[in-house]
SELOTOR-12216 format. One record per atom (N, C-alpha, C, O): atom name; x, y, z; residue in one letter. Coordinates in pm, 1 decimal. Layout:
SELOTOR-12216
PT  atomo        px        py        pz  residuo
PT     CA         X         Y         Z        A
...
//
This chain:
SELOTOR-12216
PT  atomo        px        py        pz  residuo
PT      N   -4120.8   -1487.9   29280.1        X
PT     CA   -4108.4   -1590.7   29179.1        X
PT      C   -4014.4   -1699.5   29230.0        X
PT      O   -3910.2   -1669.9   29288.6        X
PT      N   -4059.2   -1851.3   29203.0        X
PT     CA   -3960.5   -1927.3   29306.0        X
PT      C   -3884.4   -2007.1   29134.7        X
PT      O   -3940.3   -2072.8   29047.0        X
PT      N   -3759.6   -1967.1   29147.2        X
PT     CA   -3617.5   -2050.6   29084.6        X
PT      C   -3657.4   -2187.2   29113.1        X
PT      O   -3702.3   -2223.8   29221.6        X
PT      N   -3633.3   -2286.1   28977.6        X
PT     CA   -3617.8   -2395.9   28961.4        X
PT      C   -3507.8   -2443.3   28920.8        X
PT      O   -3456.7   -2404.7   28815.7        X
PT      N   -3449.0   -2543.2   29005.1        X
PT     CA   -3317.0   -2602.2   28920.5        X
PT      C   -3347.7   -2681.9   28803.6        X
PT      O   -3457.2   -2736.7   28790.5        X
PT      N   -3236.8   -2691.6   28701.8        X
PT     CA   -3237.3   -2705.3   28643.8        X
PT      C   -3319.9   -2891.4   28609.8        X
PT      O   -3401.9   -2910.7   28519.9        X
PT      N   -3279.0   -2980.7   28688.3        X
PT     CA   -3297.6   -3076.3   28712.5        X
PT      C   -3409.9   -3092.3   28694.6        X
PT      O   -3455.9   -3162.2   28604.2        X
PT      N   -3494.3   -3011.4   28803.0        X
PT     CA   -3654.6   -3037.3   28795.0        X
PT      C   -3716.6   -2979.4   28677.5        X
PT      O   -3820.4   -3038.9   28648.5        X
PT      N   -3694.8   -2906.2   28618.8        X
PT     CA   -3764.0   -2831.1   28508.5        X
PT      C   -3756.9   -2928.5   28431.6        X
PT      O   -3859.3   -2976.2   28382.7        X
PT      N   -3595.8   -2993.2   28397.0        X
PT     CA   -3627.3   -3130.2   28285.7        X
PT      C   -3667.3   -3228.7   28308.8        X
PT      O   -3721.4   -3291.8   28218.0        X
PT      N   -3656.5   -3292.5   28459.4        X
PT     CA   -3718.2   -3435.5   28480.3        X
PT      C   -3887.2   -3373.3   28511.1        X
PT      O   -3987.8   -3432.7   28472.3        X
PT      N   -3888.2   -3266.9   28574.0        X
PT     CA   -3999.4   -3252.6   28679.0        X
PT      C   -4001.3   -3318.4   28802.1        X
PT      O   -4094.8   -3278.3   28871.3        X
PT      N   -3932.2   -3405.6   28856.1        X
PT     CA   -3862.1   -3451.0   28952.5        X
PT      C   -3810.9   -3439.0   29052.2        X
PT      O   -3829.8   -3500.6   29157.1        X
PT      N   -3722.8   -3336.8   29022.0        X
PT     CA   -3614.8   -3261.8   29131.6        X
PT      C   -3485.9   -3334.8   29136.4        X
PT      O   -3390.5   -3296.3   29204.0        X
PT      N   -3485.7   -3489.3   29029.7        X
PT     CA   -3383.2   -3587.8   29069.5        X
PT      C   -3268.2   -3498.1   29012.3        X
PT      O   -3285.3   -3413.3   28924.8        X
PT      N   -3113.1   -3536.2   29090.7        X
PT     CA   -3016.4   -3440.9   29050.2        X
PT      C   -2983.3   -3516.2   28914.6        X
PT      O   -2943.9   -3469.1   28807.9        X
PT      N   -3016.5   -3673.3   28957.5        X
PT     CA   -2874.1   -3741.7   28807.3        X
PT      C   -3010.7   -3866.0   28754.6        X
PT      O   -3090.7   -3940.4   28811.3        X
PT      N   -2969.6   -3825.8   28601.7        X
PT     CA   -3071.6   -3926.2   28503.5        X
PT      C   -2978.4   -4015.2   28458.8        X
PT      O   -2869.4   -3994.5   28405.5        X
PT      N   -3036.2   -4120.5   28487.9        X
PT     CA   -2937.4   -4267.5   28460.4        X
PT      C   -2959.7   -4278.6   28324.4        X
PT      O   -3067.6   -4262.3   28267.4        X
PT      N   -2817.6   -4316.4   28258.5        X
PT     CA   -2831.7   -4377.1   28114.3        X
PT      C   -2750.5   -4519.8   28149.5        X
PT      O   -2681.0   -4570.6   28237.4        X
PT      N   -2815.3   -4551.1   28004.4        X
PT     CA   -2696.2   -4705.5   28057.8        X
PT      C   -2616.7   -4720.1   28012.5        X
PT      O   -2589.7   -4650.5   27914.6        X
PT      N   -2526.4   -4825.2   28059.2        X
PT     CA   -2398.1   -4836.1   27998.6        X
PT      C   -2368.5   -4883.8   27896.6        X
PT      O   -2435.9   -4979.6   27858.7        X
PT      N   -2249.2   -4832.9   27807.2        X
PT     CA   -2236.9   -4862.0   27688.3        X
PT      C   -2123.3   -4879.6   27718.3        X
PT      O   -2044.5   -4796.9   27764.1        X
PT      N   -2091.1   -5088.4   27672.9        X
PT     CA   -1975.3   -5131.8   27676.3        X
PT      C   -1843.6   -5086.5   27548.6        X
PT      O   -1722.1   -5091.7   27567.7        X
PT      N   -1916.8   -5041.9   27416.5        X
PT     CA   -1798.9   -4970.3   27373.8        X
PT      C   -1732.2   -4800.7   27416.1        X
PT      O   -1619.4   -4765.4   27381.9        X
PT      N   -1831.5   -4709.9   27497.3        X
PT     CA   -1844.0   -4588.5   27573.9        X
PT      C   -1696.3   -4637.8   27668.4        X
PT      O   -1578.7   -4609.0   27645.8        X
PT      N   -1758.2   -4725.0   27783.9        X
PT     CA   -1697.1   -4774.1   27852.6        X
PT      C   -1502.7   -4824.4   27869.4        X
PT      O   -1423.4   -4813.8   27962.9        X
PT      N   -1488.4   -4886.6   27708.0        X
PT     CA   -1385.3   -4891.0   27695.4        X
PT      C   -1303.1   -4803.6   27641.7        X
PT      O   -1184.6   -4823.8   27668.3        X
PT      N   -1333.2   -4688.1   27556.3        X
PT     CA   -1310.8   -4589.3   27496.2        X
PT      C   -1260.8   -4519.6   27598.2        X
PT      O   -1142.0   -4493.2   27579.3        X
PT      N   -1308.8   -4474.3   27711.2        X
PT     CA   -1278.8   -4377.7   27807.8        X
PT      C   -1191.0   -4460.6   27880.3        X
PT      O   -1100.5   -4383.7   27912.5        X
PT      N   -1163.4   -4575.8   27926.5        X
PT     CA   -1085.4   -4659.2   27969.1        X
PT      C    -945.0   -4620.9   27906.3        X
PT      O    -849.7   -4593.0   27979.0        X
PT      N    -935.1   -4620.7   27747.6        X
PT     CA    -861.1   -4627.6   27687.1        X
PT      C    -788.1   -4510.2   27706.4        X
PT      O    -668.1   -4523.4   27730.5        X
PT      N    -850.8   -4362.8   27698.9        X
PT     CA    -829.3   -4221.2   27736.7        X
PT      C    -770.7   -4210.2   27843.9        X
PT      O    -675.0   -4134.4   27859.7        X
PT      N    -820.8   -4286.4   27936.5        X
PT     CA    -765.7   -4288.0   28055.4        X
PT      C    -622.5   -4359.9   28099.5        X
PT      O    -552.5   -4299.1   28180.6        X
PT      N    -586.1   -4463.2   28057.8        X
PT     CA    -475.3   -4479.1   28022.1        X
PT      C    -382.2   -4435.7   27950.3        X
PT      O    -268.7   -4483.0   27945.2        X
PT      N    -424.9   -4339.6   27888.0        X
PT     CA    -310.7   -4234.4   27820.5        X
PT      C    -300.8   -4095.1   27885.0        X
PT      O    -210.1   -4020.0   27849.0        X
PT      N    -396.5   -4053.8   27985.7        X
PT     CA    -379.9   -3966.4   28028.6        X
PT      C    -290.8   -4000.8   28174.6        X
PT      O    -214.5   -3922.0   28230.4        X
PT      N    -327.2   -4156.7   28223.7        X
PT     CA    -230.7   -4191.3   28319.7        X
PT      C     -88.0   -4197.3   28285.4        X
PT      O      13.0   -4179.6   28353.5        X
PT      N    -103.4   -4222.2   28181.6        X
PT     CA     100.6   -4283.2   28122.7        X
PT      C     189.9   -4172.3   28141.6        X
PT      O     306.9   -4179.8   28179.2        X
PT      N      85.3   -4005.1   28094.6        X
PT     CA     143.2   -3886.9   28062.0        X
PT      C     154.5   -3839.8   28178.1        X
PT      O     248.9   -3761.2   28185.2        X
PT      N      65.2   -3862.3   28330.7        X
PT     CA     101.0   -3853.6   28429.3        X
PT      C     169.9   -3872.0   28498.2        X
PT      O     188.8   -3780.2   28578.1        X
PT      N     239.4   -3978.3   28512.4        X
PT     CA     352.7   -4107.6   28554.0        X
PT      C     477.4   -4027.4   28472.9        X
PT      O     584.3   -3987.5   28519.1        X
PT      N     450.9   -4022.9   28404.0        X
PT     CA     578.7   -3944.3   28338.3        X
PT      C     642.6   -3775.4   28333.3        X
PT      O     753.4   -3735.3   28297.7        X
PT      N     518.8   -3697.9   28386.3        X
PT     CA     537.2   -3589.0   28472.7        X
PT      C     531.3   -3585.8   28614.2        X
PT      O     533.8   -3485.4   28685.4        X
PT      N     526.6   -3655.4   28634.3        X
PT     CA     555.3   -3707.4   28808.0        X
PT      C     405.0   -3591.7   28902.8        X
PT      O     384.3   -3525.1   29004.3        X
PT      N     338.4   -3639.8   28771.1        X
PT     CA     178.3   -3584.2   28837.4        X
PT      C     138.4   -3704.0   28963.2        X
PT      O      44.2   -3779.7   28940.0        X
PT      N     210.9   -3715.7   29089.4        X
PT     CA     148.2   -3800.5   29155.4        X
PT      C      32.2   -3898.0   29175.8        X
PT      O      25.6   -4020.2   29162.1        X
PT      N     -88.8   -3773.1   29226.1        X
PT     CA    -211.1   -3788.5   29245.9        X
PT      C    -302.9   -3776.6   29166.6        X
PT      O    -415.1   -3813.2   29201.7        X
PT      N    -279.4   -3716.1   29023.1        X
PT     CA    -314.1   -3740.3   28896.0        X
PT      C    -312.9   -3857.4   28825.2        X
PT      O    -410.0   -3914.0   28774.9        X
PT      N    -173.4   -3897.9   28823.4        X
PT     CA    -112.0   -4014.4   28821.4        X
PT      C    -247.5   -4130.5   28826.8        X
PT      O    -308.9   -4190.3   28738.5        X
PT      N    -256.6   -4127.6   28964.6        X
PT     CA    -316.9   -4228.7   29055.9        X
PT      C    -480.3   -4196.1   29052.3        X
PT      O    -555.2   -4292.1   29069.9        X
PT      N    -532.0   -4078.9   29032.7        X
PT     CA    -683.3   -4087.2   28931.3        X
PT      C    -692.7   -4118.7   28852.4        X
PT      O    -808.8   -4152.3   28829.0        X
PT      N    -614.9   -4135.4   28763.0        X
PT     CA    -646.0   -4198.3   28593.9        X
PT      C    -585.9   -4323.9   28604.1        X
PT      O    -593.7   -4375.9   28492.8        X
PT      N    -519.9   -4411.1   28696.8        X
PT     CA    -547.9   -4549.4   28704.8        X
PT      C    -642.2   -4599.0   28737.3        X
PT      O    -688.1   -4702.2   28688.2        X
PT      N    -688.6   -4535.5   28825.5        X
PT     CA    -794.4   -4599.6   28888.6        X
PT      C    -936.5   -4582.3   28843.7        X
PT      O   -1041.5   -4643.7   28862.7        X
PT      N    -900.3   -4476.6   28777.7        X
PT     CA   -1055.1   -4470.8   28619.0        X
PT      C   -1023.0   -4550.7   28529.5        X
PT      O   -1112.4   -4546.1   28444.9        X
PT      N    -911.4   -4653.2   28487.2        X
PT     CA    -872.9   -4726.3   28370.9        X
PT      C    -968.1   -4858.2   28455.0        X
PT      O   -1087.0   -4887.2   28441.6        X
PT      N    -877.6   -4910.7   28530.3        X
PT     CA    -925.3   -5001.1   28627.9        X
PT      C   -1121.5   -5012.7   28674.7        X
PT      O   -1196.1   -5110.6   28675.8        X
PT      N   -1148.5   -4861.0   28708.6        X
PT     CA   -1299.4   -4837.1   28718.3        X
PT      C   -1361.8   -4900.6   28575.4        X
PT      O   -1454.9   -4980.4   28565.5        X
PT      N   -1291.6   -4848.0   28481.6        X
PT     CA   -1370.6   -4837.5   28345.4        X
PT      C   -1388.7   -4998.8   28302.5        X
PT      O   -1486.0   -5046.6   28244.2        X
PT      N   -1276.0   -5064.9   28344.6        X
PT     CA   -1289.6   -5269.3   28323.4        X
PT      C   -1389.5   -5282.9   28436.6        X
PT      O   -1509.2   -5293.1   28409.7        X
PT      N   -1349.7   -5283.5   28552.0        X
PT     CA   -1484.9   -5320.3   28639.7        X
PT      C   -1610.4   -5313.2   28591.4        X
PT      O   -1691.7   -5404.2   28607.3        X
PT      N   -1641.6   -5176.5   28512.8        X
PT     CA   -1766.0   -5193.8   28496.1        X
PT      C   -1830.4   -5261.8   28381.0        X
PT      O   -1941.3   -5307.9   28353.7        X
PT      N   -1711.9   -5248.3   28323.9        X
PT     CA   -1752.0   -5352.7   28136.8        X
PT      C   -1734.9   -5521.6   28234.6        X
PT      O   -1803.4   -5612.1   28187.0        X
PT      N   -1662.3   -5552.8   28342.4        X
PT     CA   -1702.9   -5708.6   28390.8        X
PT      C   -1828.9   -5694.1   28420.9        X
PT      O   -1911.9   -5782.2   28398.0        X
PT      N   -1861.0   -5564.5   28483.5        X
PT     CA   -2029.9   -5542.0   28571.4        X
PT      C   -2108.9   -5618.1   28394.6        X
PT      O   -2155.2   -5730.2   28373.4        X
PT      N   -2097.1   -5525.2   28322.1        X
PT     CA   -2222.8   -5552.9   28227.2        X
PT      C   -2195.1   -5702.5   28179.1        X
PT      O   -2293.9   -5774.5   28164.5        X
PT      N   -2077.6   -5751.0   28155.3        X
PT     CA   -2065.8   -5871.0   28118.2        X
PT      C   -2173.7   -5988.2   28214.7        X
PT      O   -2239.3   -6084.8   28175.9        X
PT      N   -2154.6   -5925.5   28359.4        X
PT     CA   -2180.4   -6072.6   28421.4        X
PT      C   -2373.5   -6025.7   28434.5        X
PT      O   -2452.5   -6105.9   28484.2        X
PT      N   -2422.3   -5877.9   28377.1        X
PT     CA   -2561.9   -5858.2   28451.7        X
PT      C   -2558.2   -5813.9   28580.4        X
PT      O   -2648.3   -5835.9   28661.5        X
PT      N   -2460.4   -5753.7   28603.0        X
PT     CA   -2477.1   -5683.8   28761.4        X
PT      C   -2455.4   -5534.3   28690.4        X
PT      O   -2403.6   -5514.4   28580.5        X
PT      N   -2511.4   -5429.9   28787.0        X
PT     CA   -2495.1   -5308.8   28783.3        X
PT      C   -2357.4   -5246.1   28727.0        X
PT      O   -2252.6   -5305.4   28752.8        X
PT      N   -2355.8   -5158.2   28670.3        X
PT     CA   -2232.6   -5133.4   28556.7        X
PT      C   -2142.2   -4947.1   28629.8        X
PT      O   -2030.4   -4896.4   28620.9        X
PT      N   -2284.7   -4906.1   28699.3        X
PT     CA   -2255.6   -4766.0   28752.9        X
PT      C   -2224.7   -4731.4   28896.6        X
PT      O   -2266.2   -4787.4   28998.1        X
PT      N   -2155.9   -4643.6   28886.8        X
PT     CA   -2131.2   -4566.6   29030.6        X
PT      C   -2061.3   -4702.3   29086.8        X
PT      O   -2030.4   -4651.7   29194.7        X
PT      N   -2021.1   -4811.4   29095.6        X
PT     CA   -1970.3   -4923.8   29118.5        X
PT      C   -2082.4   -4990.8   29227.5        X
PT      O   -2071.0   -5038.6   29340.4        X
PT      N   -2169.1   -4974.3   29157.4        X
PT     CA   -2282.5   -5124.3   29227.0        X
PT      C   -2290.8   -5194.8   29215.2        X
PT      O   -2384.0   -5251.3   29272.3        X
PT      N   -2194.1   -5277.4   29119.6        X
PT     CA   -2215.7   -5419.8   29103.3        X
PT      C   -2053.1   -5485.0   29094.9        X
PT      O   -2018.3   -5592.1   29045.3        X
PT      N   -1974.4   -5386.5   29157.6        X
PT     CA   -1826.3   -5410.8   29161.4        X
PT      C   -1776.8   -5567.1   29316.7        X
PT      O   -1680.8   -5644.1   29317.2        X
PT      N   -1881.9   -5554.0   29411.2        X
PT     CA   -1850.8   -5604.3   29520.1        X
PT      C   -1929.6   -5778.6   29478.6        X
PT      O   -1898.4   -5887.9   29525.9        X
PT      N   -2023.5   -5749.3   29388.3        X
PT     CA   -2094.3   -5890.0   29330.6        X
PT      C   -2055.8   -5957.9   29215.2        X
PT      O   -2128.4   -6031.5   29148.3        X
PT      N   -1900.2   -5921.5   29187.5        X
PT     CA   -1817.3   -5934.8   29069.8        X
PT      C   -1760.0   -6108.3   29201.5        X
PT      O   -1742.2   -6119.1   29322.8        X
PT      N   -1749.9   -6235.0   29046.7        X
PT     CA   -1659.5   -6313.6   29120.8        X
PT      C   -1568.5   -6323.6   29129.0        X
PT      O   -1485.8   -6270.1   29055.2        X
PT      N   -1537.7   -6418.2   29250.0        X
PT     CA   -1348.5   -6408.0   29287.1        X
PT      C   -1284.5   -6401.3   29173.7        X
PT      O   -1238.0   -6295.7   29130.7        X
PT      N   -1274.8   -6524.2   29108.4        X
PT     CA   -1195.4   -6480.8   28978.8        X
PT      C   -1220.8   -6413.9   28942.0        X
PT      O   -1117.9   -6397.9   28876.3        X
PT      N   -1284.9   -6328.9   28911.8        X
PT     CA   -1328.6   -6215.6   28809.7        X
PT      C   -1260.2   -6106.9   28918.4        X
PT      O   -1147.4   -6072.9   28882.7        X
PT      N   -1289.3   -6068.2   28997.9        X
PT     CA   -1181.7   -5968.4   29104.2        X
PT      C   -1030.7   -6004.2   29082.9        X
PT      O    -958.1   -5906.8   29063.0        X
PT      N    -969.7   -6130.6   29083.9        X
PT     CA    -857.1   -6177.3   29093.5        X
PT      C    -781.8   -6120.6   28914.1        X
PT      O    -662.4   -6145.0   28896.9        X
PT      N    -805.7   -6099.3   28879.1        X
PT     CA    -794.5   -6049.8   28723.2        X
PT      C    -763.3   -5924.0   28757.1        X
PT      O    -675.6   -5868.3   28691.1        X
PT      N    -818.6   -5863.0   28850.6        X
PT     CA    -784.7   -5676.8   28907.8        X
PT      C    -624.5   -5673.3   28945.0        X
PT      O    -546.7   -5578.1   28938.5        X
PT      N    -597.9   -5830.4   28992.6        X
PT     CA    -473.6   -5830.2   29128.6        X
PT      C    -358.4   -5689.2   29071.5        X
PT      O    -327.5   -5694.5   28952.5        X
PT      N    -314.2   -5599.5   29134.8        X
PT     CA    -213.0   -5546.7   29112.9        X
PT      C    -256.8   -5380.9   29065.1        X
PT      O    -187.3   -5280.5   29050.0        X
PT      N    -420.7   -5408.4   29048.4        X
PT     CA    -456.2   -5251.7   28943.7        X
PT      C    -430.6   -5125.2   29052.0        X
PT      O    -400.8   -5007.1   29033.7        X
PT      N    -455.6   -5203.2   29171.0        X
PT     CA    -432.8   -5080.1   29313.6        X
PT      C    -251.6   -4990.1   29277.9        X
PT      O    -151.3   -5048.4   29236.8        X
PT      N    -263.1   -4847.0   29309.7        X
PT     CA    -158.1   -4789.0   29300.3        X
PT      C    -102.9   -4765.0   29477.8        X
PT      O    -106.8   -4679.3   29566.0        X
PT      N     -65.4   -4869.2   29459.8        X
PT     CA      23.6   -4904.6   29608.9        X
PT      C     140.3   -4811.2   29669.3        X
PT      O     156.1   -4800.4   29790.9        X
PT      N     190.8   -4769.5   29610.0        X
PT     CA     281.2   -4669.4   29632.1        X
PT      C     263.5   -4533.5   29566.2        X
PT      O     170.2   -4520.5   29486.9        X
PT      N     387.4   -4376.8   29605.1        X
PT     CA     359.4   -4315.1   29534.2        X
PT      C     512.0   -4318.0   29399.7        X
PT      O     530.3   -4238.4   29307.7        X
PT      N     587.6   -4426.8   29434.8        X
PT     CA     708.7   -4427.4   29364.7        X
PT      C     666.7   -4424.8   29191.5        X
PT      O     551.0   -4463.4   29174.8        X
PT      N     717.4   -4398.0   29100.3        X
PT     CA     645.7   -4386.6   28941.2        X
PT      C     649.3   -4582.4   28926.3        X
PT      O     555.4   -4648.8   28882.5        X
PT      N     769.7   -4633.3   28971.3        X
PT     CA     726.2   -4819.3   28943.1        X
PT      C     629.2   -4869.4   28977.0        X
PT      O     580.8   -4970.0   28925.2        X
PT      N     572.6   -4792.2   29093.7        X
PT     CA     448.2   -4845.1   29160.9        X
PT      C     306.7   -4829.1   29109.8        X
PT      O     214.6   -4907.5   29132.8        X
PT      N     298.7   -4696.1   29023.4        X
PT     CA     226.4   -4635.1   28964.7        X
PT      C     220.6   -4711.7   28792.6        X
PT      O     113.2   -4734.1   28736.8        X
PT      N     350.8   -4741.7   28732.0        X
PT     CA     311.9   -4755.1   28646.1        X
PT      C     283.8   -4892.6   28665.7        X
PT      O     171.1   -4911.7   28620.1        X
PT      N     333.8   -5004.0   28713.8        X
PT     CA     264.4   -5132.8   28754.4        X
PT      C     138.7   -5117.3   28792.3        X
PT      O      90.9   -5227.7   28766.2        X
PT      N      75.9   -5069.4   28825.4        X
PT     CA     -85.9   -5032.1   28864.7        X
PT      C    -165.5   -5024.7   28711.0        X
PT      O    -266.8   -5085.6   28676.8        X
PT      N     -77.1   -4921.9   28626.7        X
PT     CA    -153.6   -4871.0   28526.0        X
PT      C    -132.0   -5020.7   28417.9        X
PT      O    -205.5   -5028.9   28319.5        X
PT      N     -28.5   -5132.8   28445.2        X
PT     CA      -1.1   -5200.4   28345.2        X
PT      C    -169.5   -5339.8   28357.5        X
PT      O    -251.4   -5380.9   28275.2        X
PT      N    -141.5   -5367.7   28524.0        X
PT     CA    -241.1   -5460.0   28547.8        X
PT      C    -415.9   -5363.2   28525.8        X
PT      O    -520.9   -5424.8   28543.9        X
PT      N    -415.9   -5283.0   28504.8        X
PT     CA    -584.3   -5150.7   28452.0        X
PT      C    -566.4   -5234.8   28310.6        X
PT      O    -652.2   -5316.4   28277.0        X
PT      N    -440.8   -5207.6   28224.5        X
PT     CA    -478.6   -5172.3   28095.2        X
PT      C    -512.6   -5318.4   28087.3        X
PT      O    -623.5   -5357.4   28050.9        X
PT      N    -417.0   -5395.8   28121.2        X
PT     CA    -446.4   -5556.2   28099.1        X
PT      C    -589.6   -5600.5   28132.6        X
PT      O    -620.4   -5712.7   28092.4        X
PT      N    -681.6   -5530.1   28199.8        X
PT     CA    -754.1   -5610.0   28279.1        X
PT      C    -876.7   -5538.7   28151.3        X
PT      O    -972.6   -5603.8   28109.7        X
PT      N    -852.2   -5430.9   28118.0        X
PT     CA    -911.7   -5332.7   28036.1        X
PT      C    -921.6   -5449.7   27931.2        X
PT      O   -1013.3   -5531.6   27925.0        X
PT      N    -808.5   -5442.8   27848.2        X
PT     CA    -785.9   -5501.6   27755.9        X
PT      C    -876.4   -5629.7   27733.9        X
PT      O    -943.9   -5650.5   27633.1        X
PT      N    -864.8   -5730.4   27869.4        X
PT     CA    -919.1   -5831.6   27842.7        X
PT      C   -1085.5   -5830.9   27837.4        X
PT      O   -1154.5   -5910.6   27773.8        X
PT      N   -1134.1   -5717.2   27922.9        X
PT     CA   -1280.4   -5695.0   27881.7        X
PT      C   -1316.1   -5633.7   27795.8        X
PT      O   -1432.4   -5594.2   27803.9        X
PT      N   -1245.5   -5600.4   27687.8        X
PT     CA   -1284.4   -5535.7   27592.5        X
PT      C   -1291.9   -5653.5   27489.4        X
PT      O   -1391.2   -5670.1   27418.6        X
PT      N   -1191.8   -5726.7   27485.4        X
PT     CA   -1235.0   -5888.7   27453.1        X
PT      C   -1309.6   -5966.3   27430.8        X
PT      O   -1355.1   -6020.3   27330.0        X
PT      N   -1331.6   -5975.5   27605.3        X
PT     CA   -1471.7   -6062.0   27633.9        X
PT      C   -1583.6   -5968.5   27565.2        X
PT      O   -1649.8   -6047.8   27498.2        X
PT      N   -1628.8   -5861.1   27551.2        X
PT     CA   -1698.2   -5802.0   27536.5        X
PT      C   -1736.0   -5789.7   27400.2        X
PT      O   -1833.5   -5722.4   27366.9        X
PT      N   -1658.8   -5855.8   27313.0        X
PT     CA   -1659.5   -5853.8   27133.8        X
PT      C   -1616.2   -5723.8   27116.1        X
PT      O   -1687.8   -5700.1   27018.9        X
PT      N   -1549.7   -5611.5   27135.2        X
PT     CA   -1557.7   -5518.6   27049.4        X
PT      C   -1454.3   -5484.3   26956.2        X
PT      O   -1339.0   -5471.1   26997.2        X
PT      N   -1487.6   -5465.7   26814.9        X
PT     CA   -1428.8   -5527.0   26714.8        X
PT      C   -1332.3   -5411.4   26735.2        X
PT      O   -1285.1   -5386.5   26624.3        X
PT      N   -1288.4   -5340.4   26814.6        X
PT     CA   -1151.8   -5258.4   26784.4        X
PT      C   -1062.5   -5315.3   26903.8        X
PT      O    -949.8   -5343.0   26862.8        X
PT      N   -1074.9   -5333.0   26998.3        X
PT     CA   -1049.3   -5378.7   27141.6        X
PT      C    -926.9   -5438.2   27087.4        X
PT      O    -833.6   -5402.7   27159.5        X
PT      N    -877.8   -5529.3   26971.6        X
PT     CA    -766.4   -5615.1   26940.8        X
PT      C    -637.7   -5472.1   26904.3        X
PT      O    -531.2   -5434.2   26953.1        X
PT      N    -735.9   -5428.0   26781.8        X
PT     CA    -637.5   -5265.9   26766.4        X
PT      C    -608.5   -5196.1   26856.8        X
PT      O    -490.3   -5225.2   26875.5        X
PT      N    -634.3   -5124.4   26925.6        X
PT     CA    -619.9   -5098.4   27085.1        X
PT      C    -547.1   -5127.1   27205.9        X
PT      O    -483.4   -5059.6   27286.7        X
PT      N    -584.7   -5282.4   27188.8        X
PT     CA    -450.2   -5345.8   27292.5        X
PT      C    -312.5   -5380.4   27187.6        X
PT      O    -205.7   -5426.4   27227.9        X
PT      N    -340.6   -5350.8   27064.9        X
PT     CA    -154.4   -5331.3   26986.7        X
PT      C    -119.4   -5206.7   27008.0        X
PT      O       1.0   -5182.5   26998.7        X
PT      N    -199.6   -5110.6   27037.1        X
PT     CA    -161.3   -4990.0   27082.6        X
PT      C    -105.8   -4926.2   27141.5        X
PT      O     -26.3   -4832.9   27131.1        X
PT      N    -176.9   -5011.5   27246.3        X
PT     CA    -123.7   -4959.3   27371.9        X
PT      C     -23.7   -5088.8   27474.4        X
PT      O      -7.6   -5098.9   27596.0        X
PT      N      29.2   -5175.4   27353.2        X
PT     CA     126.6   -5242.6   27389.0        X
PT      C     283.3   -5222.1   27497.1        X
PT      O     352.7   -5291.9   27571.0        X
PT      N     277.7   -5068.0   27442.1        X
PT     CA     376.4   -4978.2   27502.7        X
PT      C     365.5   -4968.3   27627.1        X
PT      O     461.7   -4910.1   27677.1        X
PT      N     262.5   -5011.8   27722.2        X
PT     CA     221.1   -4995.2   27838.7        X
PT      C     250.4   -5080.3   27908.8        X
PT      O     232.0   -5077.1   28030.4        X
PT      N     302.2   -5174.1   27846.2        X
PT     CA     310.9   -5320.6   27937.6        X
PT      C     460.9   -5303.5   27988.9        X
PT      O     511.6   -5389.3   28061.2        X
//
């Protein structure tokens, strides 16, 4: 009897991953998570933890600019066809060091950059949210 993964039985396919699309309020929500799970990191001196959940805050704006501008929103395919200015808005989200100043300056320019695409993006909580998480700055 030949085993089927799971994959193929539901696509019939064999494909491993079924694309959904992106959902710019999804998008910022987990952004948002993610910046609180970075803050709590930074503050247990979770290094490299730390420095995954910035860079998923940061991921999570990239891709709400992706859907804004009509470029690809996933896996970061449409991160390199983002414009200068629109990259230049990132400046600082990189966690450059492993010192906690370095880290939390990383997480301040994510949330900001977060913040502002949640903005551009209309979503009617995005204003509540960035009073929220004011504490971050």
């Amino acid at each position: 009897m030949r085993v089927q993964s799971p994959s193929t039985t539901a696509t019939g396919t064999g494909a491993l991953f079924i694309p959904t699309p992106a959902v710019a309020g999804d998008l910022f929500g987990w952004g948002v998570i993610y910046a609180l799970h970075a803050r709590s990191c930074i503050e247990r001196g979770r290094v490299w933890q730390a420095e995954h959940y910035v860079g998923a805050v940061r991921d999570h704006a990239l891709s709400l600019a992706c859907l804004r501008e009509g470029l690809p929103a996933v896996q970061a395919r449409g991160y390199d066809d983002l414009s200068a200015d629109m990259l230049a808005r990132f400046e600082g989200s990189h966690v450059g060091a492993v010192e906690p100043d370095a880290r939390r300056r990383a997480l301040v320019a994510s949330v900001l950059a977060l913040m502002n695409e949640g903005a551009e993006a209309r979503l009617p909580h995005a204003s509540t949210v960035a009073q929220q998480l004011a504490e971050l700055r």
